[in-house]
C-alpha positions as CSV (number, residue, x, y, z in Angstrom):
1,X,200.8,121.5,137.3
2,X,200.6,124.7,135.1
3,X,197.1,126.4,134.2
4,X,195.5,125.6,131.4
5,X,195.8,129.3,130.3
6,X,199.7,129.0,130.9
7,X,200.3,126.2,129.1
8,X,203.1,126.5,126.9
9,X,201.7,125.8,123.1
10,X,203.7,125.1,119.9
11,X,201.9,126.5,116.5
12,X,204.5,124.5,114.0
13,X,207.7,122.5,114.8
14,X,210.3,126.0,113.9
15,X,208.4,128.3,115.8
16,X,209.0,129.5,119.4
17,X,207.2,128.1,122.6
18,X,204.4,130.5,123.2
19,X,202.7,131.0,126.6
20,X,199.4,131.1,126.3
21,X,198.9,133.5,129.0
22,X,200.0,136.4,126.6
23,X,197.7,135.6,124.0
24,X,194.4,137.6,123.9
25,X,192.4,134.6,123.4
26,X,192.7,131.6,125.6
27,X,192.2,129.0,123.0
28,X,193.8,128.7,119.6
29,X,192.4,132.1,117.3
30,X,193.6,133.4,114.3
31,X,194.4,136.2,116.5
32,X,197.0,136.9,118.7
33,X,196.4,140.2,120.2
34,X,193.1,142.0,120.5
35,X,192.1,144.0,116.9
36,X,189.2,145.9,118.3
37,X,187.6,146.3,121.5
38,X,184.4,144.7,122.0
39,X,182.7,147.6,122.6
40,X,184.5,149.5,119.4
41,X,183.2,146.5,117.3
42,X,179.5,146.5,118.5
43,X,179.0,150.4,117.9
44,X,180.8,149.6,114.0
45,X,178.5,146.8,113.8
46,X,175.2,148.7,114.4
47,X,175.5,150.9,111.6
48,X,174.5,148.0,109.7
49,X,170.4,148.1,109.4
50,X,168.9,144.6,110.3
51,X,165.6,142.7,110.5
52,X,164.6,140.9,113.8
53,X,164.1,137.7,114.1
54,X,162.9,135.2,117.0
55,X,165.2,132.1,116.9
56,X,162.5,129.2,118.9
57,X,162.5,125.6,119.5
58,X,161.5,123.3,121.9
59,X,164.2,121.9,125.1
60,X,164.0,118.2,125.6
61,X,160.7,118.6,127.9
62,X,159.1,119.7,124.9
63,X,158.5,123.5,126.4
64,X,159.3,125.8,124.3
65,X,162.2,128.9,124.4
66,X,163.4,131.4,122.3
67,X,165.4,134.3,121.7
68,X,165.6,137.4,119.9
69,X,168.7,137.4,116.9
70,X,169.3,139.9,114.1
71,X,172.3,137.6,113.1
72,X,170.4,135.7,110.7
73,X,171.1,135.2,107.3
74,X,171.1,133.4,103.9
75,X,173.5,130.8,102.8
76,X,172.4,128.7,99.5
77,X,169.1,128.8,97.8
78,X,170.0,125.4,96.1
79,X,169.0,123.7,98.7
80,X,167.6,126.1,100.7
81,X,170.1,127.0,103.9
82,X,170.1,129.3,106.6
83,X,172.5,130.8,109.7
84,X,171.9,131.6,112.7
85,X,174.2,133.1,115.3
86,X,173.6,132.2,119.0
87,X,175.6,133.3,122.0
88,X,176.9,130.0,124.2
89,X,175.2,131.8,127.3
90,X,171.5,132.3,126.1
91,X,169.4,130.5,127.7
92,X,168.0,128.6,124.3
93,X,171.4,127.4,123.6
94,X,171.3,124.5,125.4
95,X,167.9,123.2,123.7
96,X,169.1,124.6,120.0
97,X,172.1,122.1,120.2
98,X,170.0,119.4,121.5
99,X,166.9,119.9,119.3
100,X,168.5,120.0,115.8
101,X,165.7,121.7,114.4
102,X,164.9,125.7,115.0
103,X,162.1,128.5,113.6
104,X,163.0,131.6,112.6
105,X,160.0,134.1,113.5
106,X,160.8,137.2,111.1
107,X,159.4,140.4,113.2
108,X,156.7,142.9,112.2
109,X,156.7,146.7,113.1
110,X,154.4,146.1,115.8
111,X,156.3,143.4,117.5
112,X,159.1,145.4,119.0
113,X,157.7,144.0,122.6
114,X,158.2,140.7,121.9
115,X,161.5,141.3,120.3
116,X,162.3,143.1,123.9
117,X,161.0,140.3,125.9
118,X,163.0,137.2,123.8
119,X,166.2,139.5,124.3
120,X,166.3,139.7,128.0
121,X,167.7,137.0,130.0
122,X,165.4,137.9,133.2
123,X,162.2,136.4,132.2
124,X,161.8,132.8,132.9
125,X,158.8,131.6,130.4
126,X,159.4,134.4,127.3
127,X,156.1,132.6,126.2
128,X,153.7,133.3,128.5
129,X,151.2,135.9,127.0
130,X,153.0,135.5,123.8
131,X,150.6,133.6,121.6
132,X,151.9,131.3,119.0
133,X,151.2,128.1,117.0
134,X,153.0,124.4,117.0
135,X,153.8,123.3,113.7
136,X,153.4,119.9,112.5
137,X,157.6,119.6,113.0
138,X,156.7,120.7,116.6
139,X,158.5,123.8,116.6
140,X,157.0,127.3,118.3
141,X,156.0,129.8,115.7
142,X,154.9,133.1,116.8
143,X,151.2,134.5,115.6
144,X,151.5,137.8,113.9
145,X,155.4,137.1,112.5
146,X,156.2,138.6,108.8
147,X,157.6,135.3,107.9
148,X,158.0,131.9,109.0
149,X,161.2,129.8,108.3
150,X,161.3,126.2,109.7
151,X,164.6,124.3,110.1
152,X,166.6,121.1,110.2
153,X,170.1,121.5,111.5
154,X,172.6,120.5,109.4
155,X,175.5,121.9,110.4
156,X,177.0,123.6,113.7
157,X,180.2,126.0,113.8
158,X,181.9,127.1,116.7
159,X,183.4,130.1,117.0
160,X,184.5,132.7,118.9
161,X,181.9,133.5,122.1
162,X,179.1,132.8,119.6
163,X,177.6,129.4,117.5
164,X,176.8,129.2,113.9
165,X,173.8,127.1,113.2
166,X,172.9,126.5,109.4
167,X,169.5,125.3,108.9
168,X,168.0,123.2,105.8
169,X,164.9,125.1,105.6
170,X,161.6,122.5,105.6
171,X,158.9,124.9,105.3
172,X,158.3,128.5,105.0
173,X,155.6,130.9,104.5
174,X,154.7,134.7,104.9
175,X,152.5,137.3,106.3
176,X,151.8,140.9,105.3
177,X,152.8,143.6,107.5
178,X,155.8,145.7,107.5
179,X,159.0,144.6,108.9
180,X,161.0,145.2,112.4
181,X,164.6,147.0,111.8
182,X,167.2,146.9,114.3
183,X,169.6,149.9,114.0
184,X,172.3,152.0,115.8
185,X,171.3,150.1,119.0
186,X,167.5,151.0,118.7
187,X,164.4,149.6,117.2
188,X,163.0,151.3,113.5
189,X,161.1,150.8,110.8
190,X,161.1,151.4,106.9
191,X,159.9,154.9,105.9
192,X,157.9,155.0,102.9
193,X,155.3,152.3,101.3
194,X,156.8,148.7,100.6
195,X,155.0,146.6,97.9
């Protein structure tokens, strides 16, 4: 029996057979070679200034996880909706698809360590020592965060390496501070006074 990686694949009834094999991307794509290397695509990528955000929630033992995401943005202010981007291999994954609900913890300038600790996969408990508050939906928000944004799932996109989650946003609320950039692969903050 062939692999499923050779298996022959037919986009439309007058095209060719095409052996999967000598696509770029082992499952169906819009693409069928490789447009930019990974690598390539990152360094483009970080010339684009963002915030940084904690993504939390709590796994099916109610303990809470996290992880630290500056592919967070906007989608509809009529309701009120939300993405989030998670890699399939962080270790909050599991409990975000599971959970249907999520935070987002918006960083301040001081927070850069606990942006570092939520990013690496080496720490067990990214909690402990970090202190933070359950909120009446039972989600992890972080003490200190610029901004607080708590959400129902409401729809969930795969694609590529990566998952879109759009949140419904329940509740929200703000701190003052000044907030955490992300850019050209290091950690910043706005020059200048912010109202």
């Amino acid at each position: 029996m062939p692999s499923p990686q050779a298996r022959r694949v037919r986009s439309d009834s007058s095209s060719p057979l095409i052996c999967r094999r000598f696509l770029a991307f082992a499952e169906p794509s819009c693409y069928i070679r490789t447009v930019i290397a990974a690598d390539d695509f990152r360094h483009v990528l970080g010339h684009f200034a963002t915030g940084v955000t904690i993504l939390t929630t709590c796994d099916g033992d109610a303990r809470p996880t996290g992880l630290t995401a500056s592919a967070f943005s906007s989608v509809s202010l009529d309701p009120p909706l939300v993405l989030i981007c998670v890699d399939h291999k962080s270790q909050s994954y599991p409990a975000l698809v599971a959970g249907k609900q999520f935070a987002v913890n918006v960083l301040c300038h001081d927070q850069e360590g606990v942006s570092r600790r939520f990013a690496t996969t080496k720490i067990e408990n990214k909690f402990e020592g970090v202190p933070f508050t359950l909120s009446p939906m039972g989600l992890p928000l972080l003490d200190n965060a610029l901004a607080h944004l708590e959400c129902a799932t409401v729809n969930v996109h795969l694609e590529g390496d990566h998952t879109i989650f759009v949140g419904r946003v329940e509740s929200a609320r703000t701190g003052g501070g000044h907030p955490l950039v992300y850019y050209r692969g290091r950690y910043d903050r706005l020059s200048g006074a912010t109202p």
